[in-house]
C-alpha positions in Angstrom: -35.0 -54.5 76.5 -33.1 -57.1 78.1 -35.1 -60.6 79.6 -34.0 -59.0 82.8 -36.9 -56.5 82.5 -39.5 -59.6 81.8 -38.0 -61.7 84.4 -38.0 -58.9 87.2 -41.4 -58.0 86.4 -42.4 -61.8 86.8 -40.3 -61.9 89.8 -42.1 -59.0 91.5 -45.4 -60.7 91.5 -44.2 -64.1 92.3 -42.3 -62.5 95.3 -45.5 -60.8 96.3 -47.8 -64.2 96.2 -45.5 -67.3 96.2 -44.2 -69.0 99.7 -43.4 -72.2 100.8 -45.3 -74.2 102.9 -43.8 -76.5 106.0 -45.9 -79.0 108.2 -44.0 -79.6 111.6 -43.7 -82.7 112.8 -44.0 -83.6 116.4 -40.3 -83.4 117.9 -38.9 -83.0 121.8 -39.1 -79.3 122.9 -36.0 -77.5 124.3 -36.0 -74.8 126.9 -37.2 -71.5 125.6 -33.8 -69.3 125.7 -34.6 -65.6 125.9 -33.4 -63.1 123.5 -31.7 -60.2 124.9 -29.2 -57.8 123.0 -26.4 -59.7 123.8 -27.4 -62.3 122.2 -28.8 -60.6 119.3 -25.6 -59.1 118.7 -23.7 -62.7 118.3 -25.5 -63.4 115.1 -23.8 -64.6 112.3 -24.3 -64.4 108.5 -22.8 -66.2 106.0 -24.0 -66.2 102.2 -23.4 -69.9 101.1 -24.4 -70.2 97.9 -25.5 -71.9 95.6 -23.2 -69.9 93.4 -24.4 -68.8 90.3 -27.0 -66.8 89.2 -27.4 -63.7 86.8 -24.5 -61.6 85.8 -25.9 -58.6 84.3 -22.8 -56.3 83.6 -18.9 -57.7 83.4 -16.0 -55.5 83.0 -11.9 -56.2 82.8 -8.7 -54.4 83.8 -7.5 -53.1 80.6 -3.9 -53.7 82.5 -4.7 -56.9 84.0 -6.8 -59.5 82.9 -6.9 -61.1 86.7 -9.0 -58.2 87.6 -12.8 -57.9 87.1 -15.8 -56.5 88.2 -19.5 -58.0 87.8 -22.7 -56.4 88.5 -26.1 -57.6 89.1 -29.7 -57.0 88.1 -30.4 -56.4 92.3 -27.8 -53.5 92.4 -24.5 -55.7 93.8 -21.0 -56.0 92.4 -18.7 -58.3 93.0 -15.0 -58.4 92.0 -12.2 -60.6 91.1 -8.1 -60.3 91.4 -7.5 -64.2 90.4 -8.9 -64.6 87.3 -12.2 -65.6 88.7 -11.1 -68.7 90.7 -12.9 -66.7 93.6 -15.7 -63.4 94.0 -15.6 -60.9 96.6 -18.8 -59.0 97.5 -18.4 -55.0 97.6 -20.4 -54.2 100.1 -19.9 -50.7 99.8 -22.6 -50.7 96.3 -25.1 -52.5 97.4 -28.0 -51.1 96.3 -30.7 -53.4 95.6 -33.1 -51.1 93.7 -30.9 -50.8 90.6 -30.2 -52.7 87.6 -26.8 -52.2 86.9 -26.0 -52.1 83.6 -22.5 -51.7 82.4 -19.4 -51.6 84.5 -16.3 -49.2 83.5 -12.5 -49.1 84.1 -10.5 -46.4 83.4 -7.8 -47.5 81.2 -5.7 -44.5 82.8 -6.3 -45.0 86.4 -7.9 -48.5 87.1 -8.6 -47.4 90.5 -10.8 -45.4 88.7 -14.3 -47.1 88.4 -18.3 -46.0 86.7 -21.1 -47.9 87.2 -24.5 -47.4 85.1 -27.1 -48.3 86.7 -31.6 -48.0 86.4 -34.3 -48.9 87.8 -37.7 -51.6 86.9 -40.9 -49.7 88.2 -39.1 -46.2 88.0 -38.3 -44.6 84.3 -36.9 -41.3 86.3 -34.6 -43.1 88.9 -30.9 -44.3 87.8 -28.2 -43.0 86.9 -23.9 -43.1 86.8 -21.7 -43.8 89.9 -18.3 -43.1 90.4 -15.4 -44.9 92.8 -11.8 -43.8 92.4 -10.4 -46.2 95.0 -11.2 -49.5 93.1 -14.7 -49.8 94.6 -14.2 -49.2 98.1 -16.8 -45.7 98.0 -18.9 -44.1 95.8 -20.8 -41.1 94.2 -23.6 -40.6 92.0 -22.5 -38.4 88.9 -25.4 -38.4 86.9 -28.4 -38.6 88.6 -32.4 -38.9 87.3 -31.9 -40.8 84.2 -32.6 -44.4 83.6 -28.9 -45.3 82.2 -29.0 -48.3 80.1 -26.1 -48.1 78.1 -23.0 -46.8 78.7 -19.2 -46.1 76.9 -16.4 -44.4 77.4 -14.4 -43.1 74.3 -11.5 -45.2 73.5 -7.7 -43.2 74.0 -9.9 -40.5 75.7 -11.0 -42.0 79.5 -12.6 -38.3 80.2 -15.1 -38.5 78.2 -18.4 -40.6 78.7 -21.3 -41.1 77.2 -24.9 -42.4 78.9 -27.6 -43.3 76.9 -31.1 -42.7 78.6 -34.5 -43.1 78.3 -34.8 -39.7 78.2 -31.8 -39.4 75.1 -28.1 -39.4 75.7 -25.8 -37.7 77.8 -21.9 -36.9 77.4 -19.4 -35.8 80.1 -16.2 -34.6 78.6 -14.6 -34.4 82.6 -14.7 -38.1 83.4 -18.2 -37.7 85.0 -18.2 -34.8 87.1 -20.5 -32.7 84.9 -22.9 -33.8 82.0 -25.0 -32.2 79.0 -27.4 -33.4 77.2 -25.9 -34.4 74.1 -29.2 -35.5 71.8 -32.1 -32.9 71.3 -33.9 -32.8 74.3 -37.0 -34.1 73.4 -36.3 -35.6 70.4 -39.0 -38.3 69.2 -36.3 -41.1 67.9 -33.4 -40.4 70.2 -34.8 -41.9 73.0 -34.9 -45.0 74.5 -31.5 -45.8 74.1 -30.3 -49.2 74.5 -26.4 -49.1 73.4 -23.7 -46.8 72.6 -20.8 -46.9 70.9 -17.6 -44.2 70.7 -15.8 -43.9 67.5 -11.5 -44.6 68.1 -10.6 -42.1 66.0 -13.2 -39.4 67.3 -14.6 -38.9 70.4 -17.2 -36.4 68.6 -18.7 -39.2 66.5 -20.9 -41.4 68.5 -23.9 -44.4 67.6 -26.5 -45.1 69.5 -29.3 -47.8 69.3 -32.6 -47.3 70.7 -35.5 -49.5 70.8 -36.6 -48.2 67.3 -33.3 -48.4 65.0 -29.9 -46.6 65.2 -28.5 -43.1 65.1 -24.9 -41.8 64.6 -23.6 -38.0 65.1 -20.4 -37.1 63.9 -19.9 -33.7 65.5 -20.2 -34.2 69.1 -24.7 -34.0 68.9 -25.3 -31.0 66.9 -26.5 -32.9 64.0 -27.9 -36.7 63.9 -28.5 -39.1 61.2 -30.8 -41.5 61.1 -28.8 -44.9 60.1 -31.2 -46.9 59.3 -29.7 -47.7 55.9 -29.9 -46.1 52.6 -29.6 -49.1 49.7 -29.5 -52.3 52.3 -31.4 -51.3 55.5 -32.2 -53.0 58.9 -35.1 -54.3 59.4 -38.0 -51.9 60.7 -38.9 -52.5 64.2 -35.1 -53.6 65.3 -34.4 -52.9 68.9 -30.8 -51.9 68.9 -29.4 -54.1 71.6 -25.4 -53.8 71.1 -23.4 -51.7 68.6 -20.0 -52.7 68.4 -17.4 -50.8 66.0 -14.4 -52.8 64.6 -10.8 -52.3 65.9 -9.0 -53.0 62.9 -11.3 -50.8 61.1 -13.8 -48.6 62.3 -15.9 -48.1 59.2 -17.0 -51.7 59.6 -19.5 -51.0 62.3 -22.0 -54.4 64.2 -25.4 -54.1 65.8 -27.3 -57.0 67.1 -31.3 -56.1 67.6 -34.4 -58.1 67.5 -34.7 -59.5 64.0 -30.7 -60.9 64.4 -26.9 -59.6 63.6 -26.6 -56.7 61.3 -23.2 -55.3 59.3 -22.3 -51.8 57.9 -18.9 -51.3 56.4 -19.3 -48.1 55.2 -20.0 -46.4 58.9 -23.4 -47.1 59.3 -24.8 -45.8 56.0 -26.1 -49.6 54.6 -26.5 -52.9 56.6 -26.1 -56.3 55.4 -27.4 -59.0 58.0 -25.5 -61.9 58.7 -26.5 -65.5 57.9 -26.0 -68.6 59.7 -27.6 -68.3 62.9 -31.4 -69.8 63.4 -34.2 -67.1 63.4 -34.9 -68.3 67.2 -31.9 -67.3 68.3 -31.6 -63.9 66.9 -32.2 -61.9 69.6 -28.6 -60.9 70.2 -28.0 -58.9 73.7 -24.4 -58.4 72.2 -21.8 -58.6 69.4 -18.4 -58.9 70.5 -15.3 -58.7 67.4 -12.1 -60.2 69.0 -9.6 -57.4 69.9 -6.8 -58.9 68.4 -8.2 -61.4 65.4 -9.6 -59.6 62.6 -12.8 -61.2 61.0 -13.4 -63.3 64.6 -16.6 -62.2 66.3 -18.6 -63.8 69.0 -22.5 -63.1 69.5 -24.0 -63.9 73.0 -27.4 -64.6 71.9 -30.7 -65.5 73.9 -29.8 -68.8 73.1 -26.4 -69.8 73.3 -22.9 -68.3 72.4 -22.2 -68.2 68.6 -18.9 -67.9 67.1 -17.7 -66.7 63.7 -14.1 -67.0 62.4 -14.5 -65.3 58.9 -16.2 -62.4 59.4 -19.9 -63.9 59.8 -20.3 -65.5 56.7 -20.4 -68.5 58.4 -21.3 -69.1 62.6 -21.3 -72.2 65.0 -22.9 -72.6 68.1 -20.4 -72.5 71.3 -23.1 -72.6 74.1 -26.3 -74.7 74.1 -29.3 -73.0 73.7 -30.2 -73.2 77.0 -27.5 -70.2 77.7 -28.4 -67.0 77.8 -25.4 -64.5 77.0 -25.2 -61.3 78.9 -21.8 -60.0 78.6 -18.3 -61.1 76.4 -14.9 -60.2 77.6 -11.8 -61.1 75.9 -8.2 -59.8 77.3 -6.0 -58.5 73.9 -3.2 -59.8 76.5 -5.0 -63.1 76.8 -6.6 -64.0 73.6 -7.1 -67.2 73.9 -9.4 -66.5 77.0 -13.0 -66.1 76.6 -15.4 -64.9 79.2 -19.0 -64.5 79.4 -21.6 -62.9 81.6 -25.2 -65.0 81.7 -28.3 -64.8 82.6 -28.2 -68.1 85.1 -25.2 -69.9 84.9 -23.1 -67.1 86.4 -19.6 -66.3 85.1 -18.1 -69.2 82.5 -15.3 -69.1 80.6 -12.7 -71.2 78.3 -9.0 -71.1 77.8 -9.6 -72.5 74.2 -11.1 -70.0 72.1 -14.2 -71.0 72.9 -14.4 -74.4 72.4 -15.2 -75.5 76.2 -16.6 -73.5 79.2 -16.3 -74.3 82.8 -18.2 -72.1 85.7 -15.8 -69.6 87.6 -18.5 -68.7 90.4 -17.3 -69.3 93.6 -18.1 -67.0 95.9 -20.6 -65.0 94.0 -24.5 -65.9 94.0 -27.5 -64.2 92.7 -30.2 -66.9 92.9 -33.6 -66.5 93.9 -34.4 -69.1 96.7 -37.7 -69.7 97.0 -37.8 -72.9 99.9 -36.4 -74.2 102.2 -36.2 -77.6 104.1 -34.1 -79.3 106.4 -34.3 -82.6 106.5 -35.0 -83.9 109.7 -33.7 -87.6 109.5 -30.5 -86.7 108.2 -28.1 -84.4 110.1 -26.6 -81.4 107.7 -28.4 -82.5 104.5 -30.6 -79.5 103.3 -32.5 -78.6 100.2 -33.2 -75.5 98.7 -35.3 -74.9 95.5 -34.5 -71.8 93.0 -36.9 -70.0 90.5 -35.9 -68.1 87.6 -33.0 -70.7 87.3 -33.5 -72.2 83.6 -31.6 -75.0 82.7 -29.5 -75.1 85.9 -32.5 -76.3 87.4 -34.6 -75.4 90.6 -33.2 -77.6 93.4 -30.1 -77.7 95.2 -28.8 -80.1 98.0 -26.1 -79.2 100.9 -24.6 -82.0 102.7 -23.1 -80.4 105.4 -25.5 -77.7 107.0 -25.7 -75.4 103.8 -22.0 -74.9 103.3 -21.4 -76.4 99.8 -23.9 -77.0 97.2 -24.6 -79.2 94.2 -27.4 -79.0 91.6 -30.0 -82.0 92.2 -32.6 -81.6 89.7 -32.8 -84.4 87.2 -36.2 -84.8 85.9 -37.1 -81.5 86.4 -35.5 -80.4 83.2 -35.8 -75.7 83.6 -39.1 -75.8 85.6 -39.4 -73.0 88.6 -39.9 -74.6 91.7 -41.7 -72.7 94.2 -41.1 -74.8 97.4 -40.2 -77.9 98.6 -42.4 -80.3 101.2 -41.7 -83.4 103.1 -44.7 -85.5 104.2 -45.3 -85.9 108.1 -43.5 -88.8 108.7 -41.8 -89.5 105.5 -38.4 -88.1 105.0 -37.3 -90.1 101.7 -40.3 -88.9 100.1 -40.0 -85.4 98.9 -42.4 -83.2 96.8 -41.8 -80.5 94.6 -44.4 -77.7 93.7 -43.3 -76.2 90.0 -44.7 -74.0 87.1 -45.9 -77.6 85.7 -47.2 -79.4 88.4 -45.9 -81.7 91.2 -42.9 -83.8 91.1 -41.7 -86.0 93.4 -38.5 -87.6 94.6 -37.8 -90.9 96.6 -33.9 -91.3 96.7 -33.3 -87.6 98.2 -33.7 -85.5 94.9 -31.2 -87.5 92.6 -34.4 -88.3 90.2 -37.5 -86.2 90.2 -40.8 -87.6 88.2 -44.6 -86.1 87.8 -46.7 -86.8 90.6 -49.5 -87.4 88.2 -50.7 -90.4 87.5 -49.3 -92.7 84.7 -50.0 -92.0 80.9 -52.7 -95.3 80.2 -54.7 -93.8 83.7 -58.3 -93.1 83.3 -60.5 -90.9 85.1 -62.1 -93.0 88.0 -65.0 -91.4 89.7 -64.5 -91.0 93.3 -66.9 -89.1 96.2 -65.1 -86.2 97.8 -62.7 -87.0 100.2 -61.3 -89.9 98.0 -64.0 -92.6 99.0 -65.2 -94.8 95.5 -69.0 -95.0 94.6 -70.9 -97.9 96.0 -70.1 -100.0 92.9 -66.6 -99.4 93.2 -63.8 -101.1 95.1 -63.3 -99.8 99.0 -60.3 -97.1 98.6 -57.2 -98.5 100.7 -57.5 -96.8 104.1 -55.0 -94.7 105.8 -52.7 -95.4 108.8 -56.0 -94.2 111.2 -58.2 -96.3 109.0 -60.6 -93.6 108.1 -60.7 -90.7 105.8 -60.7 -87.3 108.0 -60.2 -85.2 104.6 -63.9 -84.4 103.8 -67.7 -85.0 104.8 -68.6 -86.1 101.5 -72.4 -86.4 100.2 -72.9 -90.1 99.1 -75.0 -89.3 96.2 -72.3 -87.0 94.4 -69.5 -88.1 92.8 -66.1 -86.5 90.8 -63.4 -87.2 88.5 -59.8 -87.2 89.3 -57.4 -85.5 87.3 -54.1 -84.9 86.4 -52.8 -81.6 88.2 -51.1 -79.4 86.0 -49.9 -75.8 85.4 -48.8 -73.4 88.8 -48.5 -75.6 92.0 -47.3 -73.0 94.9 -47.4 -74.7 97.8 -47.5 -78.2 99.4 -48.6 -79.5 102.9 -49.7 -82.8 103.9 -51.6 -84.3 107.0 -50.8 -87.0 109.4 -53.1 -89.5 107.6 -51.7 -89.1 104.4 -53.3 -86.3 102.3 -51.3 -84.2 100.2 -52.7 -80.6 99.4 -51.5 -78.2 96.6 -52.3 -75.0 96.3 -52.3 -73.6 92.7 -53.1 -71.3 90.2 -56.2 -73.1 89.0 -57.5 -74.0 92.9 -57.2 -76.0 95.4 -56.3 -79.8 95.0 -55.6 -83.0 97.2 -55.1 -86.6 96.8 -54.0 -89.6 99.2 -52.4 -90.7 96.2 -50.5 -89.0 93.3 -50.8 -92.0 91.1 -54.5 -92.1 91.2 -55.3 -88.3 90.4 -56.0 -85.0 92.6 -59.3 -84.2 93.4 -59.7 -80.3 93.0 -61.7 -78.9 96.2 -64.5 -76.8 96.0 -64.1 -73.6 97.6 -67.5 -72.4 97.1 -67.9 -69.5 95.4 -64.7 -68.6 94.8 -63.1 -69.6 92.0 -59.6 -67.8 91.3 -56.0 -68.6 92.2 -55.0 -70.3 95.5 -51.7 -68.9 96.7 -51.6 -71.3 100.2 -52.8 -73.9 102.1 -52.3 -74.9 106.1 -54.1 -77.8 107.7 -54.2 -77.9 111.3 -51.7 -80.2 112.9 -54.1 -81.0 115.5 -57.3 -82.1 113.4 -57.1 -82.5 109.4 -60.8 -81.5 109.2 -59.5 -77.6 109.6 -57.8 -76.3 106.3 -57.1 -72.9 105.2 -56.0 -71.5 101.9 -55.3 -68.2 100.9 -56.6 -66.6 98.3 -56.3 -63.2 96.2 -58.3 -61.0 99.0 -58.2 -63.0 101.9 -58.6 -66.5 103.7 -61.0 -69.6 103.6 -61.5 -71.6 106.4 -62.9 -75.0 106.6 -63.9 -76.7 109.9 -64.7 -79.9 108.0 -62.5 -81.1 105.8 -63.0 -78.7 103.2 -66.8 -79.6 102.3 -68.3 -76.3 103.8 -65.5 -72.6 103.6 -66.2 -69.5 105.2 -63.8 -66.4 105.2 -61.7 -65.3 107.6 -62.5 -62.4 108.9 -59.1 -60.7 108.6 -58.9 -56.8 109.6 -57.9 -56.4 106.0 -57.3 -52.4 104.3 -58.0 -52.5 100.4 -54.6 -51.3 99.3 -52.9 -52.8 96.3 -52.3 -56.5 96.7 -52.6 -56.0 100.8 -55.0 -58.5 101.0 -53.3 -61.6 99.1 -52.7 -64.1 101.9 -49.4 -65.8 100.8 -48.8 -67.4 104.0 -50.5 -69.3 106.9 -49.3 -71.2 109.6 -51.0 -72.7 113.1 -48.7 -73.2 116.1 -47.6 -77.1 116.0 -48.4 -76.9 119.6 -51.6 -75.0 120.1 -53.3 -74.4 116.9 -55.7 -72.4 118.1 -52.9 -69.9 117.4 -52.7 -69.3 113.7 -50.6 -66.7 111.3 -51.2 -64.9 108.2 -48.9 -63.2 106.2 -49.7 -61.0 103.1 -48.0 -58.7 100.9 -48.8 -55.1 103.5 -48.2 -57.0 107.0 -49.0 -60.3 109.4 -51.9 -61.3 111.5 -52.1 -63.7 114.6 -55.3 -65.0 115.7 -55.5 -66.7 119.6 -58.4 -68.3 119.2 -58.8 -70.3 116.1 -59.3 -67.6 113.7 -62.7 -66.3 115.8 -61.0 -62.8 115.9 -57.6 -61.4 114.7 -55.2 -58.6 115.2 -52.2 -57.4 113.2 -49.0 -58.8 114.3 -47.4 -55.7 115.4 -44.8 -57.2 118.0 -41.6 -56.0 116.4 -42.5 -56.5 113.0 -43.7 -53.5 110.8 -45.5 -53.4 107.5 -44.0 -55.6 105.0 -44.4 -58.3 102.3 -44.3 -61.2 104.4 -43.2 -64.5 102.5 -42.2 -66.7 105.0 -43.7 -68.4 108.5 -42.0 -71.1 110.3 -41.8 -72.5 113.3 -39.0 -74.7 115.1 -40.2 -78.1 115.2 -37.6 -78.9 118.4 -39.0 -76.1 119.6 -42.6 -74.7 118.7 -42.2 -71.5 120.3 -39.9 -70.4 118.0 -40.8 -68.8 115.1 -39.1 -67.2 112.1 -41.3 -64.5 110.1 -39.2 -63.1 106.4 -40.0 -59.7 104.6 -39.6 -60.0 101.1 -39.9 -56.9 100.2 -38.4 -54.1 102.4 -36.3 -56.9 103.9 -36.2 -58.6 107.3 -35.9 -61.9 109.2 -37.6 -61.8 112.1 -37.4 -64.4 115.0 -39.4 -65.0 118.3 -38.7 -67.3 121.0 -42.0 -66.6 123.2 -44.7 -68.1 120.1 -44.9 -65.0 118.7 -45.4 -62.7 121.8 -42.6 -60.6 120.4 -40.1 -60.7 117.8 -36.7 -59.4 117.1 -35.0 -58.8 113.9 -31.5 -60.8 113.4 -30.0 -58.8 110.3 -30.3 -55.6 111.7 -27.3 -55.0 111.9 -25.6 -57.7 109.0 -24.0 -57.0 106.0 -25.3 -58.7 103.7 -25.6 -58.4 99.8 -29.7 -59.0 100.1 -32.0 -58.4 103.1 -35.6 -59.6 101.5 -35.7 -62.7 102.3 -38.4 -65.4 101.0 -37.4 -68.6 102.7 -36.3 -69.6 106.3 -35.6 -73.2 108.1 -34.5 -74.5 111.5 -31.9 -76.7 111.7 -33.2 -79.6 114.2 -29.6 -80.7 114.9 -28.0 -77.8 115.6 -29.8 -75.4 117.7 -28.9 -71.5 117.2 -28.7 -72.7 113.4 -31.5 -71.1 110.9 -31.3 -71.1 107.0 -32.3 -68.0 105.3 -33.4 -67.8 101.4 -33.0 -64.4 99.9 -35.1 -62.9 97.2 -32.1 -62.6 95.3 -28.6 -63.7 96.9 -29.1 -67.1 97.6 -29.1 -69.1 101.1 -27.9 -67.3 104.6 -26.7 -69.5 107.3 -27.3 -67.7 110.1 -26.2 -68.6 113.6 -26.9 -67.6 116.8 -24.3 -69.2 119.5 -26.2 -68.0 122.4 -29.7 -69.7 121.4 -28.4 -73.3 122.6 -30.4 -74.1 125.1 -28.4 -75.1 128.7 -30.8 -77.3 130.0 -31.4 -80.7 128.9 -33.9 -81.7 126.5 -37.4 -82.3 128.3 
């Protein structure tokens, strides 16, 4: 399979347990406005970007190379009648559950389009959909099966072929009516992963599984088993693409696992090719050129390579760093070569190959993760990205998230799982990653570790940061006094290094930075002189999010796998939370917290099954039923102009949620949107502008949203 399968998996259970964290400053309030549903229906959406992302199928008018059609791992397509100089959203596909796989044009009718499409956690959901208006409405054809490869036979546009999980399928009417056409049941014909049509017969088809090839020449009533008869292909090979050669179809490619394979003789013996390293053999496709015999392009896990004598010898086109999805070349344009990644979006060069710009504008697939608007600077905004690879995981917008440009230097293809400002310090700016905390001071241009440097050692400290007896007085904070902890004088720790999973950041007024990660819970008063990792008691696995009260530093909370800690003095003594928690699957992962900057006494949990207020400092709590149902909720802000407003994000069944009342009630503001992605993982306020919120999706990037009505008429008290 695919990375996509890996990388959705990961992203499932980061989306169920990662959020960003946000302290709010003090600011001036503005008038509470009241929501009502002429308001609500003013809201504005606009997807901004930052454009880019995954393109997981990519298909070309055979009668106009202009004219193209992507598809996405979260069930979107996009097309293109300019050659990819800008993207248009169909919104009339949009179905996030599905993995669409391979996109079709009817060389006969271009109007005429098929999409192949599956699904992660489902083996039995997927299928084929058609549109015969270019895109503007479709139908399922073929439903049940998990498609994941699809072809339709070349000089014959009625006749299909859908390879399955469960074994192939053929339709010989252009989709309207399929039979099986492998044995049903059959022990190696199953898990297909490619297919390929033979030009000269429609009747003789290939198709790779996960386990080697198979080939049938009279339309499925016999198969052979091709796995080679003198020179074989290595056992074990996951058949990724099979591609058969225009200029003769006897000389038939397959890329798998264990690298690039050849058979000249229709499949009967394989010779692999030579020249490309052993790391980056697992080949997603093989792509001859349609009109240069002996050219061949392989889109690899790392990189594009490029052959111009019939693989005997290969050169790399596209760093490593690339991971190659799709390969379109136009036999009317030649010279132009496009290619479908995993995060770089669509690129492609006008010289053969030998240089690649990005063609994204207007189509986005990132996974946002944070949030934060800077609150010194009017219309700068940052927005950090997982799953990103070498593009990096931050972005910066300099004019309220309009336009966007990578600002990640230092971070090298780190996730970044949010973003935090200190209180007080907007040219200081953390990162929390997959390794560790960085840290930027000139506004993200040059990220470093927030570790201390490589000759540091160890110094023993009590908890809390205050030295030993025998040790130098630690340099107080701006309140002259530590308010962290209640340390014992007679114990001491070590400092270390903080490394691995960092989730979340939040800092207090007199300058403590906490992370919550993977291996605990950590703070320091300074990243250069180690993080002290907090003892939570007994507990001892993963911390998925901290909160410190913005009213006394000596209350902390941190969420954990099945539920919350709470301290009361500066994390020396926890107790749970006693959360009106039901044991389902994952329902009791806290992932979010947040106390009213106002009255902190009012505090909010979010977990992967709902939301809970408490009213009272956490003595007792309810479920925050007041407009929001169940869902994964990844996201708690509040306004900091104005701390009655709050924004609440579903991640999972989708949702941004907003009250104006400090969470008395809320009201949803994409209820009505059309939008290419409605979980959303990240929100911000925009302190300038009020009526303007930022919205990061699970998987379509930011949302400005806007609300004309939500300016406040009075002045500012």
């Amino acid at each position: 399979m695919k990375l996509v399968a890996l990388r959705a998996l990961l992203a499932v259970f980061f989306a169920g347990c990662f959020a960003t964290g946000q302290v709010v400053s003090a600011a001036l309030e503005t008038p509470a406005p009241v929501l009502t549903p002429a308001l609500l229906e003013q809201t504005e959406w606009k997807v901004t970007g930052p454009f880019g992302g995954t393109v997981r199928a990519l298909a070309q008018d055979p009668t106009d190379p202009k004219r193209m059609f992507i598809g996405t791992a979260d069930g979107q397509i996009y097309t293109t009648v300019d050659g990819a100089q800008t993207w248009r959203w169909l919104p009339t596909f949009n179905r996030p559950q599905y993995i669409i796989e391979s996109i079709v044009i009817d060389p006969t009718a271009t109007d005429t389009l098929y999409a192949a499409v599956w699904v992660l956690e489902n083996d039995r959901e997927g299928g084929v959909y058609k549109s015969t208006d270019g895109g503007q409405t479709w139908r399922a054809v073929l439903n049940g099966e998990s498609v994941r490869a699809f072809a339709m036979a070349p000089g014959n546009a009625s006749v299909l072929v859908a390879g399955t999980l469960n074994g192939a399928f053929r339709s010989t009417d252009g989709g309207e009516t399929w039979a099986r056409l492998s044995p049903a049941g059959h022990t190696g014909i199953r898990n297909i992963e490619s297919v390929a049509i033979d030009p000269r017969s429609a009747d003789t088809v290939y198709v790779g599984t996960w386990y080697l090839p198979w080939k049938t020449t009279d339309g499925g009533r016999n198969w052979t088993f091709i796995h080679g008869e003198t020179t074989k292909l290595i056992e074990d090979s996951d058949i990724f693409s099979i591609a058969i050669d225009t200029f003769d179809p006897d000389r038939v490619y397959c890329s798998a696992c264990s690298g690039i394979y050849r058979s000249l003789d229709g499949g009967r013996n394989w010779t692999k090719f030579k020249g490309i390293p052993s790391s980056a053999r697992r080949t997603h496709i093989i792509f001859p050129h349609p009109t240069r015999e002996k050219e061949i392009f392989a889109g690899t896990t790392e990189g594009l390579w490029h052959t111009l004598d019939g693989g005997e010898t290969w050169r790399q086109i596209l760093p490593t760093t690339t991971t190659i999805n799709e390969i379109r070349i136009h036999p009317s344009a030649p010279q132009r070569v496009i290619v479908g990644t995993e995060n770089r979006g669509v690129l492609i060069s006008e010289d053969g190959g030998n240089t690649f710009q990005a063609y994204n504008h207007g189509f986005v697939t990132r996974r946002v993760s944070g949030l934060l608007a800077d609150s010194m600077q009017r219309g700068r905004l940052f927005a950090s990205v997982m799953f990103n690879g070498a593009e990096g995981g931050v972005y910066v917008s300099n004019d309220f998230g309009q336009t966007w440009y990578p600002s990640s230097q230092g971070l090298g293809a780190r996730d970044v799982y949010g973003l935090h400002a200190p209180v007080g310090d907007s040219r200081r700016l953390y990162a929390a990653t997959s390794d560790g905390v960085f840290v930027t001071e000139n506004g993200g241009k040059l990220w470093q570790p927030a570790n201390p440097p490589a000759t540091w050692r160890p110094t023993p400290v009590a908890p809390g940061g205050r030295q030993p007896a025998n040790t130098p007085t630690a340099r107080p904070s701006a309140k002259g006094r530590r308010a962290a902890a209640r340390p014992s004088a007679s114990r001491t720790i070590l400092r270390q290094r903080l490394k691995g999973h960092v989730v979340e950041l939040v800092s207090t007024t007199d300058g403590w930075l906490y992370a919550a990660a993977w291996e605990g819970l950590f703070r320091t008063d300074n990243p250069a002189r180690g993080w002290e990792k907090v003892s939570l008691g007994a507990y001892r696995g993963r911390v998925f999010s901290v909160a410190v009260s913005p009213q006394s530093s000596e209350v902390i909370l941190a969420g954990i796998s099945d539920g919350m800690l709470m301290s009361q003095d500066g994390g020396a003594t926890w107790q749970r939370a006693d959360l009106p928690m039901k044991a389902f699957k994952d329902a009791t992962c806290v992932q979010e917290i947040a106390f009213h900057p106002r009255r902190p006494e009012t505090m909010f949990v979010g977990t992967r099954r709902t939301a809970y207020v408490s009213f009272d400092g956490g003595k007792s709590w309810e479920r925050l039923a007041r407009g929001i149902g169940f869902g994964d909720i990844a996201v708690i802000r509040f306004n900091p102009r104005q701390a009655d407003e709050v924004l609440i994000g579903d991640a999972q069944g989708g949702g941004l949620y907003l009250s104006v009342n400090g969470g008395q009630l809320f009201h949803r503001l994409d209820q009505r949107a059309v939008l290419p992605g409605h979980r959303m993982w990240a929100a911000a306020f925009d302190v300038f502008a009020p009526g303007r919120i930022y919205a990061g999706s699970v998987t379509s990037g930011v949302m400005v949203v806007t609300l004309p009505g939500l300016s406040p008429t009075a002045s500012v008290r």
